[in-house]
Structure formats: C-alpha cells, structure tokens
C-alpha positions, 0 to 999 in steps of 0.5 A: 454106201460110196463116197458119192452117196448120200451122207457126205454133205450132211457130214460136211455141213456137221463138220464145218459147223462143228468147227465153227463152234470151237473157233468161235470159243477161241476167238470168244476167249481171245485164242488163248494159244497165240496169247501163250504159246507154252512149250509148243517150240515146233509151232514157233519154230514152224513160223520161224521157217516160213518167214526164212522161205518168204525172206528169200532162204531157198525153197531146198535149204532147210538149214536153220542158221540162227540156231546151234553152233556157228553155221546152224544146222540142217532141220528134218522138216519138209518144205511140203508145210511151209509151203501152205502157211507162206501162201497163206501169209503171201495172200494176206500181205496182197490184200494190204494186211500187215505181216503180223496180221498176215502171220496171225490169219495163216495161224488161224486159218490152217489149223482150223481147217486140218480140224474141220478136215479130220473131223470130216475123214472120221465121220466118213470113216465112221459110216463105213466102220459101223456100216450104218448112220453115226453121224450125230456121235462120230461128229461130237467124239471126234470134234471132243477127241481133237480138241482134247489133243490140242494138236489143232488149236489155233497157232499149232502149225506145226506137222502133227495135225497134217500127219493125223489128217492124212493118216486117217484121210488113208485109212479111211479111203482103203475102207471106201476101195472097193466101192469108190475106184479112184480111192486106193489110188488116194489112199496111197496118195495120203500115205506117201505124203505124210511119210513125206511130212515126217517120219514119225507116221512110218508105222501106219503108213506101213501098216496100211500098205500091208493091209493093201497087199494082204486084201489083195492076196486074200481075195482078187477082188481088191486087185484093183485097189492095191493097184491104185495103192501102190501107184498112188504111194510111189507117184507121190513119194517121186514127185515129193523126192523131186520136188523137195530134195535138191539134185545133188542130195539125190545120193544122201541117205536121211533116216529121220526126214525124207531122202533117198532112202525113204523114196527107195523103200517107197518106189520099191514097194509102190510100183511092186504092188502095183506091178504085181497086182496087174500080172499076177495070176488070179490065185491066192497062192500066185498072189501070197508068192508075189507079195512075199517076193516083193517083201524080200527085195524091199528088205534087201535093198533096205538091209544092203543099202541102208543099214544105220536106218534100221537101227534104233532112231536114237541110238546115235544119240549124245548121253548128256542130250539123252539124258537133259533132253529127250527123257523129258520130251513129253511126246517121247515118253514111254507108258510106264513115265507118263502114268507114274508122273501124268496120271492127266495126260495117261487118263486123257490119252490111253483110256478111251484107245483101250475101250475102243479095242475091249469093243472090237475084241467083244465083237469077235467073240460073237462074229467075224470083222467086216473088211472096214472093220479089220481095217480100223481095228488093225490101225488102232492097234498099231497105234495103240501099241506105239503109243505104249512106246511114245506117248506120240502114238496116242494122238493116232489112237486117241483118233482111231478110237472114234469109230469103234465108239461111234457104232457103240453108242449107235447100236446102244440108242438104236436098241433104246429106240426100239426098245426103250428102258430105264436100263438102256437109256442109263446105258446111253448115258454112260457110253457117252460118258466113257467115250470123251476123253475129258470124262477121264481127265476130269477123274484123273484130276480128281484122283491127283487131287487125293496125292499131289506130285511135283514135277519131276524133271524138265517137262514132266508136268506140262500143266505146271511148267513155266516155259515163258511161251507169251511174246511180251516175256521177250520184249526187253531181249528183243530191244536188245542188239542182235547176239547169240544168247545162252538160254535153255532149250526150252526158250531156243524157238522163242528167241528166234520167233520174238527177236532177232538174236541166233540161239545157242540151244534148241529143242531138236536132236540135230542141234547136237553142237548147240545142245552140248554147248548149253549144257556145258556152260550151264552145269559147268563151272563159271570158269568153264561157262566163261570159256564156252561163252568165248568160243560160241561168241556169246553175248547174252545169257537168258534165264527164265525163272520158274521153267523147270529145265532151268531148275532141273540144270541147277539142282544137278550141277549145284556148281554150276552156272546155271545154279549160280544164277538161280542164286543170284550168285553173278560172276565178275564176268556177267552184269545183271540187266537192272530192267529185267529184273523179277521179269518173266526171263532175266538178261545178263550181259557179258562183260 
C-alpha cells in the first residue's frame, strides 16, 4: 500500500474530525489551558520570544534580556517555531484582530493543527505496522494517547508537539520508503528538523539514521532509500544552519541547541550516506565496510573536535541549581522518582509502552518482524529506554505504542468477525481497555486513594501544585512600574508573558547567574537577601503562597528570606504591598 493508495483521505477525514472534536471540548468547556496556564513556563515563555521576534529582536538574537542577571542570556531555543506562531500572529493583526485575540487564535490554531497532523502520521504509520486496515483504533488510541499527554492542548506552543510530530512523520515515511521513492528523502527531511527544533530528539533521530544505513547494508534494494535519506538530513540541517545561526556564530560549538557541532555530525553522515549509497558496489560486505568507515569518521571528528559535548548534558551543571532545579523538572525525572511519588503520571505514561513491546515480543516467538514492523519496534524501544532515564522519552513511546495496539485490537476483532464468541468479544473488550492510557490513570488514582502522599519536593506532584499560572494572579504586579523582581523559578515565564517587569529567576539551565541570585536571596539570610537584592537592582520581591518550590526553599533554609516571608516575618527593609494581601501572588516593595 503506497501513500498515494487508497486510504489516506479517509485518514485525513478521520483525523481532521477527530480534531474537531477534541477542539470542540476545549472550547465547550472555555479552553481551560489558556485560562490557567500551571507550570507550562516553556509555552509562556514561547509567546514571550514571539512578541520580542514581531517587537523588532533579530530574527538570530535569541537572547532573552528581561530574564537573568543584567544583560539576560542567550535561550537554547530555535527560531524554526517562532516563526509559524509570529505568521500566525501577523496574519490575525491583518485582518483587523486586536493583538490579544491575534496572540490567542495562533494559540489555538497551531497546536491543534501539530494534533491533527500526528494523529494523521500515526494512522498512516499504523496501516504500514499492521499492514492491513486499523484506521477505526489507531484513529481512537491516538487521538486518546495525545490528548493524554496534554503536549497539544490549546495554548502549549512550546517545542515538544513539533518534535513528536516530526519524529514520527519520520518513522513513518522510512516505513513508506520502498514503495513511495520521494520518502527517504522526507524522512531525513523530518529528522533533520526536529534535531533542529531541540536536541532532546537526537536519540530517535540517530536511531532512524542507523536504521537508513543498517536496510541499506542488509539488502541493496533500500539503496535508493538511504540515499534519499542522507540527502534529505544534510539539506536540511544546511539550510537551518544557514538560515538560523548568524555568520559570525558559524565557529561556535553549542551542545544543547543547534550550532556548528551539530551541522558537522549531520552533513558528515547525511552526505555519507548518500555518497556511499550511490557508489558502493552491490555486495553486503562493500556495503557494511562503507557504513563502518562512515561511522569512524563521524566519531572522529565528533571526538577530535567536539569533545565537552559528549559529555553528560548536565555535568557542567551548578550543585545548588541541580539540586532546587532540576531534581524537580517532572519531565526530567528519572523512572524510579516518577513511580515512588507519581504513581498517576508513572500508570499514564509507562504502561501501555510496555504492552505494546510484551505484543511484538509475542510476535517474534512466532515468526520473523516485517521491514515496517522492526522499524516501529525499534523506535519504541529506543524511546522506552530513554524514558526509563527521563520521563520526557515517554510522551515518544506513549505515541509509538500506537501501532503495535492498533494491529492487536485489529487482528482480535478480525478473529471475532470471523469467529464470533463470548470469549473474543470480552477479549475485545479488554484490548481496548488496556491500550488507553486513561484506563491506567484511573487505576493508579484509585490505587493512591488506598495510601495519600504529599508532595514531596517542588514539583513532584503537578496535580497538587500551586504555580499561580492564571493572568489575573499577575494584575496588581502588572499595574505596577517596570522592576526587576525576585520571584521563584516557577513564576519567571509568567512575570514576562503577564507584565512588564524583567525577572531574576527563570526555569531554564542557562539562567545560571539569575538562578543562583534567587536562590541566594531566598534561602540566605535577610542580611544577605538585602546585599543580593542591591546588587541585582531589585525592586519587588514576589511570593506565591501555596507554590511548592516556595515551600520547598523555606523549609530548607528556616533562616532564610524566603521562610521569613512565608511567616510573615518582614524585615525593616521590605514594605508589604496592603492590596495584595491573601492574593494568588503577595508583593513586596523594597524600601
């Protein structure tokens, strides 16, 4: 089955309804994620970068100077998403909307579009694993999985529902490579733009170059394919390179964005591949030589001239930011934290991965993996595996263990037709069952319900958090002269995105001077506070009552500032804003 054959316009009209629905309950129930936008600080911030691009900030300065220490610093983010979001925006501000109403369609519009665009690729991806018509459950577990990871809800723009998109828009084309010949090229394509997007993609994108070069050594017949590949991956990461990084940034090597490092490995092994593809002779042993030889140089030139990016992403990183930052990114959490204190998210986001490989493990008991098959399987694992790492990796699996449930609950209702029974039809039942994520949700909610937790640390439990995410919690700070204000990380994207104050501290690991100024100020004492507050030209000190990285700051430093303050113990120095008292987020002015 091709990608022009038939079936893709009844999945396009399957997907595109599919969508409509679920925007449909947002807007029914008042899109609740633009009304509260909780610890989504990447989306606020996202918004934040657009309306510096469309203020006049240079398309290549990405530095964010209302964040951080004097001067700000320099965000790991591409230009490659704002730049949809500020069309958006422009186009809405053409046809005579208001620049809130142009901001808040763009909001809408792009992250239900990367949703009904996913749902798409899965469902394409899904014939091919199952190599037979599951259009009705790939379209429900895929439209269920998604919204379940919240990651397309209406007002996240940040980078993760592109990078999912592309991921498995990739995936999904090398499976269509040998039938469809422009889609090794698109495949590479997808790869190199969401390494592009960020680098959290790189273990899927490696992986599904490895898989281009591995077909191609294991039968001549996928030449074509990893050709197309490799021409795709390079093009693209050439033109992003050109495109997004100024001329006199060429030279700069960045390990956590897109720089000169990452365009190397890329046009190393992009333009490799395809080079080898076209002039190795047609022999399995010219062939695994060709791809072992590339793989040196590219490890070569990796190790000689870019060595502190091989390295552990955070080993650079601040002890005290490690510890009251990072250790409570949920997304960054390892397995073992997010099933001790989020047995909810640990049901939601691991369970139906798991089944999805217990199903292909069962299928190579019995025969060996179709070419389409390996591939997803391969993905899935990979995905899996990182996930066991950071609990990021499983809003890939979550998605990859679409189609291997897909083909199950197909194969069982084909049995059933031809077949019908008690036993089947109940069979039915349960595959369905087991396959949503929600199914687990709802067990691990009732399980919790046995033994309740409290929150353990600064985000550790995103359901009972306070992070003050609504803009009406930063009306009175927004009528208030523009300052720096000390605040916790947690309300740094907020205070940019709701007023016009710069903020000291940020959620991200190159405010490293902002970071360390907050934390020094709120667990020091008032005397050392005061001395940070000088030096950083603070004028407001914001505290939200309730957030938990406040709670976290006070009860390991009981001396400090930011403990005083939850006390209610001011020093001589701070005068309590009257108006905000008992509001969502207390100011203070220093005298």
């Amino acid at each position: 089955m091709t990608v022009q054959g038939t079936g893709w316009k009844n999945d396009l009209l399957l997907a595109a309804c599919a969508t409509l629905v679920v925007l449909t309950i947002n807007a029914v129930s008042g899109f609740p994620s633009l009304r509260d936008y909780g610890a989504d600080n990447d989306s606020m911030l996202r918004l934040v970068e657009v309306r510096d691009l469309l203020g006049g900030q240079s398309w290549f300065d990405l530095h964010q100077y209302r964040m951080g220490t004097a001067g700000g610093f320099v965000m790991h983010w591409s230009r490659l998403v704002d730049a949809p979001l500020a069309l958006l925006v422009m186009a809405f501000d053409a046809l005579g909307a208001s620049t809130a109403t142009a901001e808040r369609a763009a909001q809408i519009i792009w992250p239900t579009a990367l949703y009904g665009l996913t749902i798409l690729v899965l469902m394409r991806a899904s014939r091919r694993f199952a190599g037979a018509n599951v259009a009705m459950p790939s379209l429900i577990l895929s439209t269920a999985a998604l919204f379940y990871l919240v990651i397309y809800s209406p007002g996240v723009i940040d980078h993760h529902n592109v990078q999912l998109l592309l991921t498995a828009a990739g995936l999904w084309l090398l499976m269509e490579a040998p039938s469809w010949r422009p889609a090794g090229l698109l495949s590479g394509i997808c790869a190199g733009l969401t390494l592009a997007v960020g680098m959290e993609t790189a273990p899927y994108v490696a992986t599904l170059g490895v898989c281009a070069a591995v077909l191609f050594i294991l039968n001549d017949k996928d030449r074509l394919p990893a050709r197309g590949f490799g021409l795709g991956f390079a093009g693209v990461a050439f033109l992003v390179f050109v495109a997004t990084i100024r001329p006199a940034d060429w030279g700069v090597a960045q390990c956590d964005a897109f720089s000169s490092f990452q365009f190397a490995v890329a046009a190393l092994s992009g333009f490799g591949l395809a080079i080898a593809s076209a002039l190795t002779p047609s022999t399995t042993r010219a062939r695994l030589v060709s791809m072992l030889a590339l793989a040196a140089v590219v490890a070569a030139v990796a190790i000689v001239f870019f060595p502190q990016c091989l390295a552990s992403p955070y080993a650079g990183m601040d002890e005290r930011i490690r510890t009251y930052w990072l250790a409570d990114v949920v997304e960054a959490q390892p397995f073992w934290s997010v099933a001790i204190h989020q047995p909810k998210l640990m049901a939601a986001r691991y369970v139906t991965p798991f089944i999805a490989m217990l199903l292909i493990g069962f299928q190579l008991r019995s025969r060996r993996l179709r070419r389409e098959e390996m591939l997803a399987a391969i993905l899935l694992v990979v995905a899996f595996v990182v996930s066991l790492w950071q609990v990021r990796g499983s809003t890939f699996s979550v998605a990859f263990a679409v189609l291997p449930l897909s083909a199950w609950i197909a194969k069982i209702r084909l049995r059933a037709d031809t077949a019908p029974s008690w036993r089947l039809s109940t069979g039915i039942v349960m595959a369905w069952l087991v396959s949503l994520n929600a199914t687990w949700a709802g067990v691990a909610v009732a399980a919790q319900s046995v033994v309740q937790k409290a929150p353990q640390r600064i985000n550790s439990d995103p359901d009972h958090a306070v992070s003050c995410g609504k803009p009406g919690d930063f009306q009175y700070l927004a009528a208030m002269p523009a300052t720096t204000v000390l605040a916790s990380s947690n309300l740094g994207s907020g205070i940019l995105m709701f007023t016009g104050h710069r903020a000291l501290a940020g959620p991200y690991h190159r405010n490293v001077g902002g970071n360390l100024a907050m934390l020094d100020a709120f667990m020091g004492t008032p005397e050392i506070a005061r001395a940070v507050i000088r030096r950083e030209q603070v004028g407001l000190i914001a505290i939200c009552r309730g957030n938990t990285e406040e709670i976290s700051l006070g009860l390991d430093a009981p001396k400090g500032l930011a403990a005083a303050l939850l006390r209610g113990d001011l020093p001589d120095w701070l005068e309590l804003t009257p108006s905000t008292v008992g509001k969502p987020i207390e100011i203070y002015k220093v005298r």
